[in-house]
C-alpha positions as CSV (number, residue, x, y, z in Angstrom):
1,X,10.8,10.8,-4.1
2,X,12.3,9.4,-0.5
3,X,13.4,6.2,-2.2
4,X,15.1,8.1,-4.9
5,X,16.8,9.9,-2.0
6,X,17.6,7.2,0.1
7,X,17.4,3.8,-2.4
8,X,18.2,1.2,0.7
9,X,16.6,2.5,3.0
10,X,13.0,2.3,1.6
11,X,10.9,0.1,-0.9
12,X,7.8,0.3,-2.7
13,X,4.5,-1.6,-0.7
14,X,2.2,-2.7,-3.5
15,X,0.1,0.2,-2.3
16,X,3.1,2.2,-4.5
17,X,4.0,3.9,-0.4
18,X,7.7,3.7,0.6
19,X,8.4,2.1,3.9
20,X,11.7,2.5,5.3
21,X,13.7,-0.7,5.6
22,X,14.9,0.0,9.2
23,X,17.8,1.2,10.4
24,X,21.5,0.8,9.1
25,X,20.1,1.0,5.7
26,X,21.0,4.2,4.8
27,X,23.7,7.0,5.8
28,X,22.4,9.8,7.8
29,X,22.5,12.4,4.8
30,X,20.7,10.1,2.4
31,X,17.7,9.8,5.1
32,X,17.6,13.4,5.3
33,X,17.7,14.7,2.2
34,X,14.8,11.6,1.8
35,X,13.0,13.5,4.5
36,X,13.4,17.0,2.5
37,X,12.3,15.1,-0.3
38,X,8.9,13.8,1.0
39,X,6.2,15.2,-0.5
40,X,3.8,14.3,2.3
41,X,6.3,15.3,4.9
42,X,6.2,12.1,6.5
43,X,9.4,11.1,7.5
44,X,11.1,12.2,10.5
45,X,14.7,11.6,10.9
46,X,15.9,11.3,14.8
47,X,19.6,11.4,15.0
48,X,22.0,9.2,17.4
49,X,23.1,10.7,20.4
């Protein structure tokens, strides 16, 4: 669900869990709507100040 959300900014682990790439790797909206979009509610998103 996140990496359909966010597509650079996470991959697959061979587990099938998306890890996020690190930062720069996807815009602010996309890593938010990936966090709405987590079904385990795992993903946080801290904006710059």
């Amino acid at each position: 669900m996140c990496k359909q959300a966010a597509p650079r900014a996470f991959k697959l682990n061979k587990n099938g869990q998306a890890e996020f790439q690190g930062p720069g790797t996807g815009s602010l909206q996309e890593l938010n709507d990936a966090a709405d979009a987590c079904p385990m509610s795992a993903i946080t998103v801290i904006a710059p100040t």
